[in-house]
N, C-alpha and C positions, 0 to 999 in steps of 0.2 A: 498209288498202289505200285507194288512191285512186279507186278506181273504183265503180260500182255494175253489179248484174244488166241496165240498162237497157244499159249500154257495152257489154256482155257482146252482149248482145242485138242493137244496132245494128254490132258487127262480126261475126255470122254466128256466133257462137261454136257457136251451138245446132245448125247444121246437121251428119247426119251422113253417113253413104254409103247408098248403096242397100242392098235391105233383100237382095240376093243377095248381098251381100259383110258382113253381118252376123257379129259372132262374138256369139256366146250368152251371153257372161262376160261383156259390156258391157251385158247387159239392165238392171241394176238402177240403170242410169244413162240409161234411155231415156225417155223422157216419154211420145213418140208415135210412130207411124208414119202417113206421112200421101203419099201419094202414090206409094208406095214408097222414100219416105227416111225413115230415122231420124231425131227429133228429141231431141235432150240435155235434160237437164233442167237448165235452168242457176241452177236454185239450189242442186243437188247439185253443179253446176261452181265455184262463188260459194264454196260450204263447203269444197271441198276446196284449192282457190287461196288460199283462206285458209290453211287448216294448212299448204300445202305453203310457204307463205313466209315463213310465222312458221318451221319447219323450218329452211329457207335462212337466213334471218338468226341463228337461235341456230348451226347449224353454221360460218358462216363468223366469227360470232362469235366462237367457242372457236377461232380460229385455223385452220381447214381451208378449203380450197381446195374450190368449183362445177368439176367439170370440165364444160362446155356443148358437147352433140355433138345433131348434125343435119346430113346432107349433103345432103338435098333441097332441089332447087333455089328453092324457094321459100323455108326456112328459113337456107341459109345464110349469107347476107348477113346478117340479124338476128342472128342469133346469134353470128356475130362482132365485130358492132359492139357489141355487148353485153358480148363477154367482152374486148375492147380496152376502154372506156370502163372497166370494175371491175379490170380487169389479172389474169383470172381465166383458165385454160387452155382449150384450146376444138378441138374436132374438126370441122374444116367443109367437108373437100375430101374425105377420105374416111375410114373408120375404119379402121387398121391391126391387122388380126388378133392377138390378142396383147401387146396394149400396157398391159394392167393384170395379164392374166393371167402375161403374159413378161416383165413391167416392167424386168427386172437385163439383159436383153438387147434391148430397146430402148430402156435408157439408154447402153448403151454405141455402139449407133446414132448415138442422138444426139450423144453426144459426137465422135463424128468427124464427124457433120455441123459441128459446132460450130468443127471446126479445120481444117474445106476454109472457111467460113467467115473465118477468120483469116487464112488465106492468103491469101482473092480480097480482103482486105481490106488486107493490109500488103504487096501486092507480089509475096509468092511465087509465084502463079500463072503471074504474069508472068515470072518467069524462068524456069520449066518447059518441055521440048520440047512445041511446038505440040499433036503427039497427047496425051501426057498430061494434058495443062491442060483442051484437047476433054472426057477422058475422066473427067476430076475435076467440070467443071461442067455435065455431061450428068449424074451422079449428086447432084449439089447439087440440078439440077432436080427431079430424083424425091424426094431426100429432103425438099426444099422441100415439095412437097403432103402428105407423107406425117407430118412431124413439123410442122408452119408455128405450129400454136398447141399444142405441148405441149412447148417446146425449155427454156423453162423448170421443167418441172415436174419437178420431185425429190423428192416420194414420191407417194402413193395419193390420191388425193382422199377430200374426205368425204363428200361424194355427186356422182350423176351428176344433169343437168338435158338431157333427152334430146325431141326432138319426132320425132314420128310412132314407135312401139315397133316397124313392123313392118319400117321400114327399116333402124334402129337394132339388129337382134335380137341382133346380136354382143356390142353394146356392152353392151346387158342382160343379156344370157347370164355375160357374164364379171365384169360389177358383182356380179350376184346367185353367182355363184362364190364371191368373194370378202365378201361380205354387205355389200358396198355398197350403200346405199339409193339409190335411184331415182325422182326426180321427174319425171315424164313426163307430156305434153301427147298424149293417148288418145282415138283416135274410136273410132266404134262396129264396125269392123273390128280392132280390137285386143282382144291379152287384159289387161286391167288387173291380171290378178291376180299377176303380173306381179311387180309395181310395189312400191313401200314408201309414195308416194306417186301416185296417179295425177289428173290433170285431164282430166273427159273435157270433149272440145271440138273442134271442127272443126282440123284437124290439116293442109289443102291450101289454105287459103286466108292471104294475107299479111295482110290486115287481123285475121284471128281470131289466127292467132301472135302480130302486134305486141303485140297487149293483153295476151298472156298475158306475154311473152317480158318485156315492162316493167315487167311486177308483180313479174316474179326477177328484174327485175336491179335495181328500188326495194329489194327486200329484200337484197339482196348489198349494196349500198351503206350500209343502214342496217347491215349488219354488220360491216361494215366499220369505219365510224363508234366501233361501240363496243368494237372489239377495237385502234383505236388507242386512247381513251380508255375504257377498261372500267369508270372508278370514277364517270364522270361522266354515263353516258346509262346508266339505268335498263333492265333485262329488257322488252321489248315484252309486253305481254297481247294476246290477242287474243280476242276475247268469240265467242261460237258466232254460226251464222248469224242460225238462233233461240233465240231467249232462251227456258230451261226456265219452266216457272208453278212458284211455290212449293208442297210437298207439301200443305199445305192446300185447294191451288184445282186441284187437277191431280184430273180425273174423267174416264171412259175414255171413248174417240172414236174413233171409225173415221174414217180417210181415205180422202175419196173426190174424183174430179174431177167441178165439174158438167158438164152437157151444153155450155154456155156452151163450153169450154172445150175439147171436143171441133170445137167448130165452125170454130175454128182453122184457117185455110188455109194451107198453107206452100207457094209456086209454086215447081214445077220448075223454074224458070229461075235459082233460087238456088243448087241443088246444085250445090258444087263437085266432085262427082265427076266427073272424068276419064277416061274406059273408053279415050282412047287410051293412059293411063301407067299406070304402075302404081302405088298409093300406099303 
């Protein structure tokens, strides 16, 4: 990866919600609480950012398709731009009930979106009675938002890359149905457990998505990369956060934080929590 825990750091990554809207699954990703906000531990965010895009890159590797879902309004523009730049399928205006779990009937959806499509494109619309034509491109409209980034997609993806779990729940519910894994960008109001992959991380703010959102789509590219040329760009390694001591020099040690480190101020004015939306 290109980035370091400081990036992490200086885009808010670490911030999480107030400590009443806590889910108790995300504890063993919490650092601090300090104010009444949760604080991430962002070298627990660092370690798993890491695996989850070494993941992404051997999946789309081996040929499989990121489907990237977020319809929050602060993720979806990211995440579109994302899955256009990789040409990878992408959910951003709303998620359609049913659309991995009922896939043989929302391909066939699409397919007729596909050939009002062809119509409004070679004319025939145009010579249709006025109402009908009305009534054909009033339902383009709806299936427009409803199908916009998955008109493409003709099987299952090989995993989901999904921001905020709690708005998303559909989309995970029916991934994990199907034992689709699930890479997911996870505050402290979410249950990670969830997850096959989780990143826990400020999940309402655009600068913290950017950073994450950039590291999966570095790794979809580098997948890319070598699933056109498979013989010539080598398996990515990716070395742990921390490097193990060899059994020699490895003696038992309790972890603990100094006081230093308690003293840590985190100002409420950083909290991206929202109490007029709901996240």
């Amino acid at each position: 990866m290109n980035i370091t825990i400081k990036d992490l750091l200086d885009a808010g990554v670490h911030f999480g919600h107030q400590l009443r809207r806590f889910n108790p699954k995300s504890k063993k990703f919490v650092f601090a609480n300090r104010h009444g906000i949760s604080v991430i531990d962002l070298e627990k965010t660092f370690a798993r950012l890491e695996e989850a895009a070494k993941f992404v890159e051997e999946t789309v590797a081996s040929g499989k398709d990121i489907l990237l879902v977020g319809t929050k309004r602060q993720s979806r523009d990211l995440l579109k731009e994302a899955a256009i730049a990789t040409n990878m399928p992408y959910a951003t205006s709303r998620w359609l009930g049913g659309t991995m779990t009922n896939f043989v009937t929302v391909r066939r959806s699409i397919e007729k979106y596909k050939q009002y499509m062809q119509w409004d494109g070679d004319g025939t619309l145009e010579k249709m009675h006025n109402k009908e034509s009305a009534a054909i491109r009033r339902e383009m409209s709806r299936m427009n938002r409803n199908f916009e980034g998955i008109v493409d997609l003709e099987k299952m993806p090989g995993a989901l890359f999904v921001v905020d779990t709690r708005t998303e729940d559909i989309a995970v519910a029916e991934a994990n149905r199907l034992k689709i894994p699930v890479v997911a960008l996870v505050d402290t109001n979410s249950d990670p457990s969830k997850l096959a992959y989780p990143i826990p991380g400020n999940d309402d703010s655009i600068k913290a998505i950017r950073i994450i959102v950039e590291v999966i789509m570095d790794a979809i590219q580098a997948g890319l990369a070598r699933r056109a040329q498979p013989d010539a760009i080598p398996t990515r390694t990716v070395k742990p956060a921390i490097a193990a001591p060899a059994v020699e020099d490895q003696v038992p040690v309790t972890a603990v934080r100094s006081d230093d480190e308690e003293s840590d101020v985190v100002p409420e004015s950083f909290s991206t929590d929202d109490e007029s939306k709901e996240s």
